[in-house]
C-alpha positions as CSV (number, residue, x, y, z in Angstrom):
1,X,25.5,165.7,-66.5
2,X,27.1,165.3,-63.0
3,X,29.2,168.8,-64.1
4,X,25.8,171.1,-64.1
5,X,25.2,169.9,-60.8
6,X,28.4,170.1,-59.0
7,X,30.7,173.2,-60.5
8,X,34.3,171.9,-58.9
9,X,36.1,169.8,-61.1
10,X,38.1,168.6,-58.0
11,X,34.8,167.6,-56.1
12,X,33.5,165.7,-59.1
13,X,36.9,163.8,-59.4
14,X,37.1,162.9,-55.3
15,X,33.3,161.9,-55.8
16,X,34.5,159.6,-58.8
17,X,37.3,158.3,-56.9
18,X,35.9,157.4,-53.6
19,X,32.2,156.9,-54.6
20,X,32.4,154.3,-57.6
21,X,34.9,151.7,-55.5
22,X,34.6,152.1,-51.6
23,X,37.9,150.3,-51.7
24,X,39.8,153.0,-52.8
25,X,41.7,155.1,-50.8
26,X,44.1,157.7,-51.2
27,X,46.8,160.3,-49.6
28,X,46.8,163.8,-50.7
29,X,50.0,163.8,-52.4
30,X,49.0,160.8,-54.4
31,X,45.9,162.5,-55.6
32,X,47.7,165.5,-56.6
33,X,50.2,164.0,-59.1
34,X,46.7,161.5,-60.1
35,X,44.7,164.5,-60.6
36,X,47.5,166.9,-62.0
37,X,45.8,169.6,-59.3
38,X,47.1,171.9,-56.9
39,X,47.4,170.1,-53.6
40,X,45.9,173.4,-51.9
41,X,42.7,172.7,-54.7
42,X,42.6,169.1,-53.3
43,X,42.9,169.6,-49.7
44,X,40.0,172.3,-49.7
45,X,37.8,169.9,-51.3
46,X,38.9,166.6,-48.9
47,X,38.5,168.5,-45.7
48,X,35.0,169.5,-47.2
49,X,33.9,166.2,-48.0
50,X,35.6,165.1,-44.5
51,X,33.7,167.9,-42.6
52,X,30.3,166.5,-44.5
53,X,31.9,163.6,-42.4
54,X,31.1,161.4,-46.8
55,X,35.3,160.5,-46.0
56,X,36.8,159.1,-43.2
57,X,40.6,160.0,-42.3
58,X,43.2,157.9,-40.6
59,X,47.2,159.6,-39.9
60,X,49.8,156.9,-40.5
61,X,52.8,158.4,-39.7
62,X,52.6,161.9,-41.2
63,X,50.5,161.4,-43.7
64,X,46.8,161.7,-44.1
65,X,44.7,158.7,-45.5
66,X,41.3,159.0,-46.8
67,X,38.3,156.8,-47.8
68,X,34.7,156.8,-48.0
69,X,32.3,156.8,-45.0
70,X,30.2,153.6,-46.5
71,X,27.9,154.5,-43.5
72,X,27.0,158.4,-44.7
73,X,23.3,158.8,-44.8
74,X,24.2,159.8,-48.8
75,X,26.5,156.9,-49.9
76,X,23.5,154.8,-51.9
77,X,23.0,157.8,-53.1
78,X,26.1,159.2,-54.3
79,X,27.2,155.9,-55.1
80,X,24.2,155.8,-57.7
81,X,24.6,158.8,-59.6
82,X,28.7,158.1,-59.8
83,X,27.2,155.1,-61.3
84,X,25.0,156.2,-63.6
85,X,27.5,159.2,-64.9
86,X,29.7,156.4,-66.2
87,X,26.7,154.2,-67.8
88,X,26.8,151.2,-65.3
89,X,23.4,151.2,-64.8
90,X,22.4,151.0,-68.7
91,X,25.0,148.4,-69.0
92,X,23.3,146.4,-65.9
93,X,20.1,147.0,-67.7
94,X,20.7,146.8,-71.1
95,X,23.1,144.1,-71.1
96,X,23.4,142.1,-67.9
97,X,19.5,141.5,-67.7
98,X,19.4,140.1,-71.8
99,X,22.5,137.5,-72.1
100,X,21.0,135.0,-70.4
101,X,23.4,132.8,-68.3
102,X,25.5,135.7,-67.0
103,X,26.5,135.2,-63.6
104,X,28.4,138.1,-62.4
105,X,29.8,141.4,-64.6
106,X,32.8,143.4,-63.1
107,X,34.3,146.2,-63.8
108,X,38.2,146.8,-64.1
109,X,41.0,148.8,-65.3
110,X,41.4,152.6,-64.2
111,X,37.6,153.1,-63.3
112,X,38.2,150.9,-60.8
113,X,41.7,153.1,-59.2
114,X,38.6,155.8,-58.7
115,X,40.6,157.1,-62.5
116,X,38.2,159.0,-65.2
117,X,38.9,157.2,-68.6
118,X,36.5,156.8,-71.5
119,X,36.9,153.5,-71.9
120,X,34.8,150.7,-69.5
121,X,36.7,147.3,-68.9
122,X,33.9,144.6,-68.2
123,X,34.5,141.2,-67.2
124,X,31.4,139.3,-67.8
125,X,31.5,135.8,-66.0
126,X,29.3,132.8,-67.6
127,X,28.0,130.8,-70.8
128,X,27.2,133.9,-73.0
129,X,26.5,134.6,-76.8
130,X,29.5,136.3,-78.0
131,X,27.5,137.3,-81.1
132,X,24.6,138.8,-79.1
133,X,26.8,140.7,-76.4
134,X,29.1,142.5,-79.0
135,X,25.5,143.5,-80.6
136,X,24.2,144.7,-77.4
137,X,27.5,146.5,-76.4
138,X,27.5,148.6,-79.7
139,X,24.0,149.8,-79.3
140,X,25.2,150.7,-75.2
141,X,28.6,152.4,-76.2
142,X,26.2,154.7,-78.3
143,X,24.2,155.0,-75.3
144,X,26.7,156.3,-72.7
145,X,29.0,157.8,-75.2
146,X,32.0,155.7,-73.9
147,X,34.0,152.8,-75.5
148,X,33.2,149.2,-73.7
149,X,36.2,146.6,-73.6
150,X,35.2,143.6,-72.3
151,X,36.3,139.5,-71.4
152,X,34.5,136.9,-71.1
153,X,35.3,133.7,-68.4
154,X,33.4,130.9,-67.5
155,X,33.2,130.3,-64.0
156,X,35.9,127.4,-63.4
157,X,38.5,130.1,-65.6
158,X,36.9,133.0,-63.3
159,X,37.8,130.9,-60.1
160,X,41.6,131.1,-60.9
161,X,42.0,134.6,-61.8
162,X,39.7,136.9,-59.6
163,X,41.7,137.4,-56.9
164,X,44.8,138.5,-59.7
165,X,43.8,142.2,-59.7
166,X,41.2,144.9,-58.6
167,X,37.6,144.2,-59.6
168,X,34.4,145.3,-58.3
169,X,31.3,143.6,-58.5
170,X,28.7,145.9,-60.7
171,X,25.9,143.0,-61.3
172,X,24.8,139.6,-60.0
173,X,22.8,137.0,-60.9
């Protein structure tokens, strides 16, 4: 979908990267061995999206480090269809909205790093029906054409293990 609108390969994966989690940030070396991409590929693209003024840049010592500009007329935007490539918004709709006394969903795993993977890891935090979500998660994985992992906390388990490793808040009650 996202490819027949935007023909670099490199731009689609920066997009991915900085636009799903605007916690991520990254150096241009580090996105070349995380890409497998020329640096020279890379840097074309990041001063693009830096001259669109969509990243900002910060030197620390001699090194560049970039992140999203969360205040670019086009971030909701962006943000949105990054989201809808990888089927968050059919998973906020089609599951989120139907189990009931869900209070939060999170993603995780390499989605998360800004990484392109096949396989969503969801966190879904509240007094669900295990039955009914792996029901509704079939018919969604045939949806977006992606595998769903998923875990289930209550909220006291939730409270003691969210700050353990990167999350990002996709839906909340």
């Amino acid at each position: 979908m996202i490819n027949a609108l935007i023909t670099s390969k490199t731009r689609i994966k920066l997009l991915l990267k900085f636009f799903l989690n605007p916690d991520n940030s990254a150096y241009l070396r580090g996105l070349e061995s995380e890409f497998g991409e020329s640096s020279n590929a890379i840097r074309l693209e990041l001063n693009r999206l830096e001259d669109a003024e969509m990243l900002n840049s910060q030197v620390i010592g001699n090194k560049k480090l970039f992140k999203v500009n969360q205040m670019h007329p086009l971030y909701n935007e962006i943000n949105s269809i990054v989201r809808k490539f990888f089927g968050l918004d059919v998973i906020v709709d089609k599951i989120a909205k139907r189990l009931g006394n869900l209070d939060a969903v999170y993603l995780s795993g390499e989605l998360v790093k800004g990484r392109e993977t096949d396989i969503l890891d969801l966190v879904f935090v509240g007094d669900i029906d295990q039955a009914y979500l792996i029901q509704l998660i079939h018919k969604v994985e045939d949806l977006i054409k992606r595998r769903i992992r998923y875990i289930i906390y209550d909220d006291n388990s939730f409270e003691k293990i969210k700050n353990n490793g990167s999350l990002l808040l996709i839906w909340q009650a």
